[in-house]
C-alpha positions as CSV (number, residue, x, y, z in Angstrom):
1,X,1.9,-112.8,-69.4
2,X,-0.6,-114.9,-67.7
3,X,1.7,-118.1,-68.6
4,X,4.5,-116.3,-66.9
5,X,2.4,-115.5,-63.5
6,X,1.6,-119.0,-63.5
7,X,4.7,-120.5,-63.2
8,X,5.6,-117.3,-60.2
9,X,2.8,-118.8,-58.6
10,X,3.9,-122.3,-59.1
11,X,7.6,-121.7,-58.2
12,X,6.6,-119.7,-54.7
13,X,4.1,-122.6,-54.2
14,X,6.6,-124.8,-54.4
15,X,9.1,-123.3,-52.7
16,X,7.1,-122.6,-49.8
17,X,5.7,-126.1,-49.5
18,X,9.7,-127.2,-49.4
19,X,10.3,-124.9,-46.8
20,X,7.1,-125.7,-44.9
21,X,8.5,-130.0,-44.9
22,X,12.1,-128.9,-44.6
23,X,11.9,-126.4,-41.0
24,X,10.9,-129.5,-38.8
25,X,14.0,-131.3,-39.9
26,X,15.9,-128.3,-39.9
27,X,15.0,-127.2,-36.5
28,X,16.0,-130.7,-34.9
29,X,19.4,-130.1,-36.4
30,X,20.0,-127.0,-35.1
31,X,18.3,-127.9,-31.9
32,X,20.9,-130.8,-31.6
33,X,23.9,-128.7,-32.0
34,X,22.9,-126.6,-29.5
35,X,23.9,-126.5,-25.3
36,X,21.4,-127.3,-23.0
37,X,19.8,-124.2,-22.1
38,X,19.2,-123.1,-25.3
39,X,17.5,-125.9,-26.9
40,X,14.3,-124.6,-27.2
41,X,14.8,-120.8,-28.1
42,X,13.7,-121.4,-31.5
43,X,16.8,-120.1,-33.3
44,X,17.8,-122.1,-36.7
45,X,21.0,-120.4,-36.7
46,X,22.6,-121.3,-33.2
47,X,24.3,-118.7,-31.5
48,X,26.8,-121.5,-30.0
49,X,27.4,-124.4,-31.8
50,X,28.0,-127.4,-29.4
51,X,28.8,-130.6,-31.9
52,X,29.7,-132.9,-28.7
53,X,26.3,-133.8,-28.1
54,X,26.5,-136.0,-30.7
55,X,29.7,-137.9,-28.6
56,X,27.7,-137.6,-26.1
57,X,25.1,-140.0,-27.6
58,X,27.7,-142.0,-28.9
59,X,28.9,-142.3,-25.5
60,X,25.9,-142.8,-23.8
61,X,24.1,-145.9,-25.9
62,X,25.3,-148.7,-28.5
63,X,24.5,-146.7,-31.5
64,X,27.1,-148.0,-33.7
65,X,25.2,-151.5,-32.8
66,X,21.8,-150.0,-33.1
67,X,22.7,-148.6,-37.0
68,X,23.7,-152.2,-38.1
69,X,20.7,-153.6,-36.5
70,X,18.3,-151.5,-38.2
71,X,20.3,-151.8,-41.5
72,X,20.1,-155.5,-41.4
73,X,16.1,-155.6,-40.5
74,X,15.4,-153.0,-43.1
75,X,17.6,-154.8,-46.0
76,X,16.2,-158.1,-45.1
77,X,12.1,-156.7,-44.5
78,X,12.5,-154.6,-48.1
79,X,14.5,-157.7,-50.0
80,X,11.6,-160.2,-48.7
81,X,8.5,-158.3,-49.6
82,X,9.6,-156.6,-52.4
83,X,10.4,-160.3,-53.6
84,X,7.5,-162.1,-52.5
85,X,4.9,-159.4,-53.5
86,X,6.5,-159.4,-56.9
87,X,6.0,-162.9,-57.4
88,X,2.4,-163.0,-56.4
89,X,1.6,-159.8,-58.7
90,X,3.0,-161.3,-61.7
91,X,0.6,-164.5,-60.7
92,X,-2.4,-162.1,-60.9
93,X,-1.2,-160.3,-63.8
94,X,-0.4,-163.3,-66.3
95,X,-2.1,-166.4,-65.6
96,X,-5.3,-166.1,-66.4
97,X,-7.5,-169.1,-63.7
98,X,-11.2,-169.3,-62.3
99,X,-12.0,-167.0,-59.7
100,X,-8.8,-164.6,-60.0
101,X,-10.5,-161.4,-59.6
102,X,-12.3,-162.4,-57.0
103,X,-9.1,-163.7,-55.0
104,X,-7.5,-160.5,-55.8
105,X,-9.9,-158.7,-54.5
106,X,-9.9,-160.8,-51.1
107,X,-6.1,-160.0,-50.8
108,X,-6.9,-156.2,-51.2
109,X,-9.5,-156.7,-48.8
110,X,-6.5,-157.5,-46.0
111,X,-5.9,-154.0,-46.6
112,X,-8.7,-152.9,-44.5
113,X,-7.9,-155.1,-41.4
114,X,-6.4,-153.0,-38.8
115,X,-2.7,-153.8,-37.7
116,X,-4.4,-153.5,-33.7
117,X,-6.3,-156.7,-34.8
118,X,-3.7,-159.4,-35.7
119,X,-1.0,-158.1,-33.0
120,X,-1.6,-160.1,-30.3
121,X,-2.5,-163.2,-32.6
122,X,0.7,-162.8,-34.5
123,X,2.9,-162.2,-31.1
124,X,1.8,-165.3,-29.6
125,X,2.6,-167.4,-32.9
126,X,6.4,-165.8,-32.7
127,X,6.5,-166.5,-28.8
128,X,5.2,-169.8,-29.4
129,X,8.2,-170.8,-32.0
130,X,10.6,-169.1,-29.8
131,X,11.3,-165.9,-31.8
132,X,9.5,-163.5,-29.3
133,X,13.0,-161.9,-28.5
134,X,14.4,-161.7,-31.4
135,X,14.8,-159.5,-35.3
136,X,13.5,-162.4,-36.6
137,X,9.5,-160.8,-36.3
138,X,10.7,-157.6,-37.6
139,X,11.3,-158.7,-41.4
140,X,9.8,-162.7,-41.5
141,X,6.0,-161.5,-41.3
142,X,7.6,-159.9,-45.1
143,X,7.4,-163.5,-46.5
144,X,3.9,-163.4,-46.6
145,X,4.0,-160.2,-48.9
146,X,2.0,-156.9,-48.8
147,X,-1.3,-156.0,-50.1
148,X,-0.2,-153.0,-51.3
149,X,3.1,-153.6,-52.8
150,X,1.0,-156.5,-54.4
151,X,-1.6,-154.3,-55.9
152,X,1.2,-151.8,-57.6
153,X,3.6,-154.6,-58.6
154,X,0.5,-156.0,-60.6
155,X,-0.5,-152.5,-62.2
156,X,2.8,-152.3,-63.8
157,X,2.9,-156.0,-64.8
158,X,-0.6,-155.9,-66.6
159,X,0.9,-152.8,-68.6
160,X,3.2,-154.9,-70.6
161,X,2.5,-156.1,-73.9
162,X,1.6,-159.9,-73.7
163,X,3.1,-160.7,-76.8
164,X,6.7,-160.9,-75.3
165,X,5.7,-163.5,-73.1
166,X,3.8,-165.7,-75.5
167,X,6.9,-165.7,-77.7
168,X,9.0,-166.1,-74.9
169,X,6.5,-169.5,-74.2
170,X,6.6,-170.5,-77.9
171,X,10.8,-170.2,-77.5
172,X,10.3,-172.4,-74.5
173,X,10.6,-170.4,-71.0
174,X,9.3,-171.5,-68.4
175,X,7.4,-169.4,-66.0
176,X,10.5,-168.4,-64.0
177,X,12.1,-167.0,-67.2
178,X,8.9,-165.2,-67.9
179,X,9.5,-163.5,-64.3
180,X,12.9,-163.5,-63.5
181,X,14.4,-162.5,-67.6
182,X,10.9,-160.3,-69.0
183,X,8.8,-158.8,-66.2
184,X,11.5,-158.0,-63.3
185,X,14.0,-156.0,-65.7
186,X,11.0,-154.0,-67.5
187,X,9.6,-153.0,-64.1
188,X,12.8,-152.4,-62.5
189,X,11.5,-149.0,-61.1
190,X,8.4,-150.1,-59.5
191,X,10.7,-152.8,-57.9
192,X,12.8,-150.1,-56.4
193,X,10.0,-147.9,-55.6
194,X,8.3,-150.8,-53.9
195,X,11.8,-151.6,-51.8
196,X,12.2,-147.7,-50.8
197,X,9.1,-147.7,-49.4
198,X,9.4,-151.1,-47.2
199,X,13.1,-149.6,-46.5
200,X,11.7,-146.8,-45.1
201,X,9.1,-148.1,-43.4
202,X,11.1,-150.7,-41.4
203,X,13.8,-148.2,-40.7
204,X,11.1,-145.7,-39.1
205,X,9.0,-148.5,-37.3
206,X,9.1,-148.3,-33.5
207,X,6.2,-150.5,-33.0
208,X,6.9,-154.1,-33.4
209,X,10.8,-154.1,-31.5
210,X,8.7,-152.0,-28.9
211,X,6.4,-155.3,-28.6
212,X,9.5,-157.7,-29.8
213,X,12.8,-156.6,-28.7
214,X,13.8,-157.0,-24.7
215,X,17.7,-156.7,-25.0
216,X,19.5,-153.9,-25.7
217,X,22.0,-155.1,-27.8
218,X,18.8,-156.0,-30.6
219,X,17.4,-152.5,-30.6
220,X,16.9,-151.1,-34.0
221,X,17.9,-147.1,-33.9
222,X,14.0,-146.1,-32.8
223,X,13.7,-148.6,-30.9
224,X,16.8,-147.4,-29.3
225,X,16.1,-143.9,-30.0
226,X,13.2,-144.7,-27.2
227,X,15.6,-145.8,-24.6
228,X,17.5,-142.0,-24.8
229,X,14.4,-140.3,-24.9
230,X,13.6,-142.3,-21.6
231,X,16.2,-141.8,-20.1
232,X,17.2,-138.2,-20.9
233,X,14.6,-137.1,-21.9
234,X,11.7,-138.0,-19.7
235,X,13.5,-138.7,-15.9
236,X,16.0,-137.5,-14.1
237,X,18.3,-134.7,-15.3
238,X,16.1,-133.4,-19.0
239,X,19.0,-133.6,-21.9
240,X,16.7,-133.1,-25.4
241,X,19.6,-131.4,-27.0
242,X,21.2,-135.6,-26.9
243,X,18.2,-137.0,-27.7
244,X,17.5,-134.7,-30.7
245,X,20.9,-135.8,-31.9
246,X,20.0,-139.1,-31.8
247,X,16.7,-138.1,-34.0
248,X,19.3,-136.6,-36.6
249,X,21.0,-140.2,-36.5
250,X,18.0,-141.6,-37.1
251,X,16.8,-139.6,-39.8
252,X,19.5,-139.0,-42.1
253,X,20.1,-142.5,-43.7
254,X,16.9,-142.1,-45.1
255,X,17.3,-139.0,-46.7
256,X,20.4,-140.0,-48.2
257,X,18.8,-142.7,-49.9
258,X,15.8,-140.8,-51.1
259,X,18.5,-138.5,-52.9
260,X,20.4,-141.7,-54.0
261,X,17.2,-143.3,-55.5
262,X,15.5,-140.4,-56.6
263,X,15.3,-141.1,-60.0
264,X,14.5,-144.7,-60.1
265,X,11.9,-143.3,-57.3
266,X,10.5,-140.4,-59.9
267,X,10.5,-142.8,-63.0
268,X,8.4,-145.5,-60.8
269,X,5.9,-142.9,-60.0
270,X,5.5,-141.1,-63.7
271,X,5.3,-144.8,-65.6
272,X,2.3,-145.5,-62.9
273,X,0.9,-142.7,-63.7
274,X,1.1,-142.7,-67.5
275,X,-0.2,-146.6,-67.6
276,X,-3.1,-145.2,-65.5
């Protein structure tokens, strides 16, 4: 009996934590499918569905051009630092060198440094080269990988059995064969959980094309998402019911590939947790 109330209590739990992350989302779409006047009446269900404000921001900014934009820097940001960090993990986690632990440590250290602190240095090495106004910033700083994608990348590497790759070394493989044949295939979820989260976090970021991007026609979809919310938003004639529709744009890539990743996503996060 006390087994079953348990898993009430964990099933209402649940469900009401769902609902609690699910109403903001929810309420932007129904918000956006609303007319103007009744945008903010706090109704999920509206009582007159109006699906032309979504022409309406088709009409009213390149989104089409914004989409591919942001698609392109978040492929090319993920691909590069889930790449790069990969390599460097698998340096940390196999070869064994004087003062490893210590340098590992310095790299985790980076982790501390604010983002505010290296902007301005970072901008004026990009203006400097000529790649102020450009996507270029938004996934090249990627190259130098990530602290954090480095530390997890070498947590699952350490958790396989050293023996394949000494008999992989007595077979003769070289280093790249180690990596590219053993480690990458046998942490293929930590690879894919590392690339969701860099996906995710280029798609969302407003920051950098805020401080990069001058021409319309580059605007990633927050970036762009801005622009309508300036303009329809803030001055002028108030339209939120076209810039919430643009926040639905926005948002619903990356919940459709949360649901298509979920499981390499789920199997990333339970093999972490079991080597830990």
């Amino acid at each position: 009996m006390l087994k079953q109330r348990r898993g009430v209590l964990f099933w209402v739990v649940l469900i009401g934590a769902s609902v609690l992350f699910l109403y903001p989302f929810l309420w932007v779409l129904s918000a956006s499918l609303k007319p103007r006047s009744q945008v903010f009446d706090n109704k999920l269900v509206p009582e007159q569905v109006r699906p032309e404000n979504y022409v309406d921001v088709w009409q009213a900014a390149p989104v089409l051009d914004w989409f591919v934009n942001s698609v392109v820097v978040a492929l090319a940001a993920a691909a590069a630092v889930t790449l790069v960090s990969s390599l460097v993990a698998f340096g940390f986690a196999y070869f064994r060198f004087p003062g490893r632990n210590a340098l590992f440590g310095l790299v985790l250290g980076t982790m501390m440094l604010p983002a505010a602190v290296t902007m301005i240095p970072v901008y004026l090495i990009w203006n400097s080269v000529g790649l102020a106004n450009t996507q270029v910033p938004l996934w090249a700083v990627n190259l130098f990988g990530s602290a954090f994608y480095i530390f997890l990348l070498r947590q699952f590497f350490l958790g396989l059995p050293r023996e394949l790759f000494e008999a992989a070394r007595i077979d003769g493989a070289s280093h790249w064969t180690l990596f590219w044949r053993i480690a990458v295939p046998l942490c293929r979820p930590a690879l894919i959980v590392s690339f969701i989260f860099e996906l995710k976090a280029s798609w969302s970021d407003l920051l950098k094309p805020l401080i990069y991007l001058r021409d319309p026609e580059l605007f990633t979809l927050p970036r762009g998402l801005k622009a309508i919310s300036d303009q329809f938003g803030q001055s002028g004639e108030q339209q939120w019911e076209v810039v919430l529709a643009g926040s639905v744009i926005t948002t619903v890539p990356m919940i459709i590939v949360f649901f298509l990743a979920q499981r390499y996503f789920m199997q990333g996060i339970a093999t972490q947790g079991r080597k830990g």
